[in-house]
N, C-alpha and C positions, 0 to 999 in steps of 0.2 A: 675576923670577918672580912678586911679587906682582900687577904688573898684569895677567900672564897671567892668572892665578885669576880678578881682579875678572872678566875679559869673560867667563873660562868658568868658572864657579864648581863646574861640575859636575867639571872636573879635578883639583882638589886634593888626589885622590887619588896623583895624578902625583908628586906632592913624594915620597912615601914608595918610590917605587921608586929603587934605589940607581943603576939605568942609565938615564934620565931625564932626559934635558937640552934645553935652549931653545937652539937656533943661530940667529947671524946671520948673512945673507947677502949679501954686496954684489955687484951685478950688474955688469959690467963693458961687456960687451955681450951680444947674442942672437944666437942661430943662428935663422933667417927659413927653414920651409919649406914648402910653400904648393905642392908639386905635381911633377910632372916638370921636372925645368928653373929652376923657380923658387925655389932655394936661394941664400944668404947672408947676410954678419952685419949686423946690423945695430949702429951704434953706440950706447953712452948718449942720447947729445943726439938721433937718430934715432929708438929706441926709447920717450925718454920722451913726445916731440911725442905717441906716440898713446896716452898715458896720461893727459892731462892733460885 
């Protein structure tokens, strides 16, 4: 939580709400949709090539 603050210091108001939590999420793969016809998943090692 505290790194959170540091990037956004204007949140720290967040801490005091009792329903208020940071989740992580790990990606597994993507669902690719891009048009009529042009749907499917895409994998990790797939997905990250265009992140990088």
């Amino acid at each position: 939580m505290q790194q959170f603050i540091e990037k956004y210091p204007s949140a720290s108001q967040y801490m005091d709400l009792a329903d208020f939590h940071i989740w992580q999420v790990d990606v597994i793969r993507v669902r690719f949709i891009s048009g009529f016809g042009k749907i499917f998943w895409l994998e990790h090692n797939e997905w990250q090539a265009y992140c990088a």
